[in-house]
C-alpha positions as CSV (number, residue, x, y, z in Angstrom):
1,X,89.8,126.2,101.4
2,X,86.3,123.9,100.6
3,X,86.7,121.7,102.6
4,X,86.8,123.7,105.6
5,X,83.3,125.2,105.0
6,X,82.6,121.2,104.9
7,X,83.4,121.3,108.8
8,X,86.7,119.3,107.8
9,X,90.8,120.0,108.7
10,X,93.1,119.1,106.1
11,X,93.9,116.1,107.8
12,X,94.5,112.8,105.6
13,X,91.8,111.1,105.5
14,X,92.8,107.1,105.1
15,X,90.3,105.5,107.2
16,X,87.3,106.9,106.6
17,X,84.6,107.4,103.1
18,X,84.1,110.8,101.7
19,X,80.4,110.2,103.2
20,X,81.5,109.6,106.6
21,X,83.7,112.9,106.4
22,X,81.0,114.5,105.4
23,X,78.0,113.5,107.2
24,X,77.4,116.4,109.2
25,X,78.2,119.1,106.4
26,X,75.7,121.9,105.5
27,X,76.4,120.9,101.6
28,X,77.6,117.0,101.7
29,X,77.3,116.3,98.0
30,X,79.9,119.6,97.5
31,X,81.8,118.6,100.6
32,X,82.6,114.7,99.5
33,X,83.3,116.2,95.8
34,X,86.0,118.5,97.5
35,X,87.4,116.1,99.6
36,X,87.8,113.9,96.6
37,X,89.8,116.6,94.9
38,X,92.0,116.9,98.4
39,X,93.0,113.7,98.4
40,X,94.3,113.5,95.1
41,X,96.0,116.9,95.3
42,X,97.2,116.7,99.0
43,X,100.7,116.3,98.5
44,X,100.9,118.9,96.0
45,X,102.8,122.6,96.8
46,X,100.3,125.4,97.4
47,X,101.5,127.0,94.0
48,X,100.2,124.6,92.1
49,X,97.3,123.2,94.3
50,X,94.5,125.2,92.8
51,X,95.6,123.8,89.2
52,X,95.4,120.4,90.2
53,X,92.2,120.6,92.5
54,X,90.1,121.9,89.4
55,X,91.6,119.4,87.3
56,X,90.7,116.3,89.9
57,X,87.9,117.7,91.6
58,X,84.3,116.2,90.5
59,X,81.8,118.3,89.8
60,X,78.3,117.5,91.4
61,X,76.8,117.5,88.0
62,X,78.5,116.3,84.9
63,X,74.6,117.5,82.9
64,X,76.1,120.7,82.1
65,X,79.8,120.3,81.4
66,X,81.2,121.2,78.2
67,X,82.6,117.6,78.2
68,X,80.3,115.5,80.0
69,X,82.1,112.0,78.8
70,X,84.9,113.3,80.8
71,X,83.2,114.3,84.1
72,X,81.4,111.2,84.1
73,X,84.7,109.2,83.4
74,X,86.5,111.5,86.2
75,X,83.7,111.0,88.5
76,X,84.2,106.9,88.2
77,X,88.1,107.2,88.5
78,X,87.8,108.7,91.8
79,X,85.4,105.9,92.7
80,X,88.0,103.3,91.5
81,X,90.8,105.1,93.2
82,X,89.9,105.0,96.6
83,X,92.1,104.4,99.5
84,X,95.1,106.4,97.2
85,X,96.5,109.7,98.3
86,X,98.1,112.2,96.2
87,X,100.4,111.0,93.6
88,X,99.6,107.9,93.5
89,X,95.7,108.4,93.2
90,X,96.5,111.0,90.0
91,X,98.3,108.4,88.4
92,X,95.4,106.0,89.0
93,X,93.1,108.3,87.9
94,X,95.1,109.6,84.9
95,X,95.1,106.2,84.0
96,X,91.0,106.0,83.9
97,X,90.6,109.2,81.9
98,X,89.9,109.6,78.3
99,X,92.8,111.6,76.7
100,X,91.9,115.6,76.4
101,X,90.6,117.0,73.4
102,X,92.8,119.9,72.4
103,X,93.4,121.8,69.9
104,X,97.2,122.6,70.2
105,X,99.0,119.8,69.0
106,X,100.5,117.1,70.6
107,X,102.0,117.6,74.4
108,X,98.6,118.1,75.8
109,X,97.5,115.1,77.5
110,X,98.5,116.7,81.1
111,X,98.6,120.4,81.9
112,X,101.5,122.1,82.7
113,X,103.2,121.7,85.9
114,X,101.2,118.9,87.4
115,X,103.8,117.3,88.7
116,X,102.9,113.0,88.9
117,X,104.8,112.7,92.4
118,X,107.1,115.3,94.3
């Protein structure tokens, strides 16, 4: 996993910023953006971890993202929910985001099988 390469367990971590996790990481920028993902996808069963980690993950730069409105609102939603774990923080965050643009109808506000709380 990332965050492993960031010199970081998968412990929660409640107490401390994503900078002071990070602090002594060869890539801190990457590192805190991973973290950021873990902690809203922590609770979340291996299966289905990888989904939700790209989906709540920041990227370090929203310049060259195909929806760069989206990053940059993702990017504040983790910002705004910090000190929330798992469920929770996806709800929060959720709640931040501007609806998806998709091209399939209606139904496609979440991905399948990202589950709000297990």
């Amino acid at each position: 996993m990332a965050l492993l390469l960031c010199g970081l367990s998968m412990l929660p971590f409640e107490s401390r910023g994503a900078a002071e996790d990070c602090a002594e990481a060869l890539a801190p920028q990457r590192c805190q953006a991973n973290l950021l993902g873990w902690r809203s996808c922590q609770d979340v069963a291996d299966g289905k971890r990888r989904d939700c980690l790209s989906r709540y993950t920041p990227p370090l730069s929203c310049q060259r993202q195909r929806d760069a409105k989206r990053c940059e609102a993702l990017v504040a939603a983790q910002a705004s929910c910090e000190g929330m774990l798992g469920a929770q923080r996806r709800v929060c965050i959720d709640e931040r985001l501007p609806a998806e643009a998709c091209g399939r109808g209606a139904g496609c506000e979440r991905p399948p099988g990202l589950p709000l709380a297990e």
